[in-house]
N, C-alpha and C positions, 0 to 999 in steps of 0.2 A: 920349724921342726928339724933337727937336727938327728941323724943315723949315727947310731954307736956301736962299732963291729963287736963280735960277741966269739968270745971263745967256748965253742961248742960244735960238735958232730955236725949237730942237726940246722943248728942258725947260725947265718952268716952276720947277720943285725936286725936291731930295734929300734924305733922311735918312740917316741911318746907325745902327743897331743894332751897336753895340761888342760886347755879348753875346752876341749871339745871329750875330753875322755874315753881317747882310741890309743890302741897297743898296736903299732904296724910290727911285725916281725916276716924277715927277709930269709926263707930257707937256702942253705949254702947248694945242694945240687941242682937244685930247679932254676931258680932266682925269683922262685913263687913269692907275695908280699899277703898274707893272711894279716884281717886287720879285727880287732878286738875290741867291739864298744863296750861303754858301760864299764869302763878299766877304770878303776878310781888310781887315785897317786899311789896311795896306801899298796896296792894290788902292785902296781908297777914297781915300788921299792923292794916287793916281795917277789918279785919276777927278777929284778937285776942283784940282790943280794943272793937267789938261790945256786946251791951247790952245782944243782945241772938244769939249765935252763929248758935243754929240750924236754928231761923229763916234767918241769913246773909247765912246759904247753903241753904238752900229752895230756897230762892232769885236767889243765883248764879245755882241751879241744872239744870235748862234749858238750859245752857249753851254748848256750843257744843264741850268744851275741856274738858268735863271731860269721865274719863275712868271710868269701876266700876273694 
């Protein structure tokens, strides 16, 4: 799995597990790692194309698959 830093306020990077369909994302002030099952590819494509990344986690945080 490989980290790709992310130009954003809020995250500093993300990974993506193809396999196992987990979203790690790495916040820049903490160095907190919130991890996101149930992330399809599809999801992930839609997470790294978006305009602001923190706001597409804001969005998915209520989400009941993620871990912190």
């Amino acid at each position: 799995m490989k980290w790709t830093g992310l130009e954003s306020k809020m995250l500093s990077a993300a990974a993506y597990d193809d396999s196992k369909q987990v979203l790690y994302l790495r916040f820049r002030n903490t160095g907190h790692v919130y991890r996101y099952f149930e992330f399809t590819a599809a999801d992930n494509r839609a997470f790294l194309s978006a305009e602001s990344k923190g706001r597409f986690f804001r969005c998915q945080q209520s989400s009941e698959n993620v871990v912190f």
